[in-house]
One Martini backbone bead per residue (centre of mass of N, CA, C, O) as a GRO file, in nm:
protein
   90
    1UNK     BB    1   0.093   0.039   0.025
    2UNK     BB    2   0.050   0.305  -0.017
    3UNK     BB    3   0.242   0.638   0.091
    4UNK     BB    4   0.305   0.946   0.269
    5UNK     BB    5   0.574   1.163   0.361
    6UNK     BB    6   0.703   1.406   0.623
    7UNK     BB    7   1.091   1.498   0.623
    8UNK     BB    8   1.302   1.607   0.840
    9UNK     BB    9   1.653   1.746   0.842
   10UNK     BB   10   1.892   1.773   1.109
   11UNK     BB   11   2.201   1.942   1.049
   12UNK     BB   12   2.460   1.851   0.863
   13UNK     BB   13   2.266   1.896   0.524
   14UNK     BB   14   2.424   2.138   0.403
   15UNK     BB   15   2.677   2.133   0.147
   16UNK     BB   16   2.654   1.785   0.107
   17UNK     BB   17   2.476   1.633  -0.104
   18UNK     BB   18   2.145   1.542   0.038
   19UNK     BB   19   1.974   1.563  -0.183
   20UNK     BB   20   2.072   1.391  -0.440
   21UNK     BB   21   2.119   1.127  -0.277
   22UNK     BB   22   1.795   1.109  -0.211
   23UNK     BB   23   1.736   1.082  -0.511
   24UNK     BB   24   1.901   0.820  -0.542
   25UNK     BB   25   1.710   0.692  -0.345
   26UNK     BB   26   1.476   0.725  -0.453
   27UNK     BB   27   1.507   0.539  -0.662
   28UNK     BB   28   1.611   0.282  -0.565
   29UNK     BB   29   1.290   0.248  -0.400
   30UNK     BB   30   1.078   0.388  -0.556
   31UNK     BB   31   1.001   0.692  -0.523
   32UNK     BB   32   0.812   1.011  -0.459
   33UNK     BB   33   0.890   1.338  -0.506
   34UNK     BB   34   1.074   1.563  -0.252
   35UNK     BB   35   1.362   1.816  -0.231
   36UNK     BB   36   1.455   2.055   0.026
   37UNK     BB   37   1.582   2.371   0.145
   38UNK     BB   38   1.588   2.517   0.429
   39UNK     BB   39   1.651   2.828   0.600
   40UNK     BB   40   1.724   2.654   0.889
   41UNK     BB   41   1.915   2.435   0.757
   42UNK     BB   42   1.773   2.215   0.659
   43UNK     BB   43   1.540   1.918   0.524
   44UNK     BB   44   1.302   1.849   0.282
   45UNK     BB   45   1.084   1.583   0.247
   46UNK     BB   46   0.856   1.420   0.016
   47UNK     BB   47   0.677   1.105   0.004
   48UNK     BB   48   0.638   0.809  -0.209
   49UNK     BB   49   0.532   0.450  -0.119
   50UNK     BB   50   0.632   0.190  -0.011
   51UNK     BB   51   0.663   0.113   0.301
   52UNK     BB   52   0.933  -0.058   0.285
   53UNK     BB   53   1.079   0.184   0.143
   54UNK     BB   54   1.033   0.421   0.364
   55UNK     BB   55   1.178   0.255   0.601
   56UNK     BB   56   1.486   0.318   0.414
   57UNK     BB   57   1.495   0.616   0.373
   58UNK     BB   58   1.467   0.699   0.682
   59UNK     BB   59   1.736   0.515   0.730
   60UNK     BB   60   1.923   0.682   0.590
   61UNK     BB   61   1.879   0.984   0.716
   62UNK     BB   62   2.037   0.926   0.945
   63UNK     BB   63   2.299   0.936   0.776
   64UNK     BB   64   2.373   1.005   0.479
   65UNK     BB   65   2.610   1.120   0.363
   66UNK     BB   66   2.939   1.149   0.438
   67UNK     BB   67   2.949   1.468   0.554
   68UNK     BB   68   2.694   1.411   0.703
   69UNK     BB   69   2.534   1.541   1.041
   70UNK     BB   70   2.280   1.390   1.178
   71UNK     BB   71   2.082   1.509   1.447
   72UNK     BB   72   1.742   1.500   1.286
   73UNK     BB   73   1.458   1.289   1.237
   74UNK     BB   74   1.096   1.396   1.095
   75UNK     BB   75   0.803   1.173   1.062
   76UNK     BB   76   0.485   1.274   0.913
   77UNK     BB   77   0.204   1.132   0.783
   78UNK     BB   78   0.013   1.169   0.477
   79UNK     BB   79  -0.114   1.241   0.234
   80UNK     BB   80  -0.184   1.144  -0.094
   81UNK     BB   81  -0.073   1.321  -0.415
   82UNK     BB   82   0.117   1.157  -0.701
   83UNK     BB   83   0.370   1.139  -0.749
   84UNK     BB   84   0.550   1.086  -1.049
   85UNK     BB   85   0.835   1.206  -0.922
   86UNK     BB   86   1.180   1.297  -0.811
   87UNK     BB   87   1.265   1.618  -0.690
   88UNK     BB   88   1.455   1.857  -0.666
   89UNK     BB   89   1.461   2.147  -0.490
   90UNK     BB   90   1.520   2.497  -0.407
   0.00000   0.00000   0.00000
């Protein structure tokens, strides 16, 4: 059954390419949405997909590229939108 959720994620998370990997993740499980960075130097993204895809994806988050420090992942779950692809979004 497919799911969306929205996800922030924060620490040293910008600056670090953890949007453009995240697109590679969300191909990699089969997600649609988005991602991009908030003002308050945080990153956000929205998803759908398969429930054990997001919850790989998820599970990514904490970890992030390899520059990345993250602090806190916040997901929760929300309607599903429909999206048809993954896009970085500025």
């Amino acid at each position: 059954m497919r799911r969306h959720y929205k996800i922030t994620i924060r620490g040293l998370v910008q600056g670090v390419s953890y949007r453009f990997n995240a697109q590679a993740k969300a191909h990699e499980y089969d997600l649609t949405g988005f991602v991009k960075n908030n003002y308050d130097f945080s990153v956000y993204t929205e998803i759908e997909g398969e429930e054990h895809n997001i919850n790989k994806f998820i599970e990514w988050c904490y970890v992030g590229p390899r520059l990345a420090k993250v602090t806190e992942v916040a997901a929760e779950e929300g309607e599903l939108i429909g999206y048809s692809t993954f896009e970085v979004r500025k």
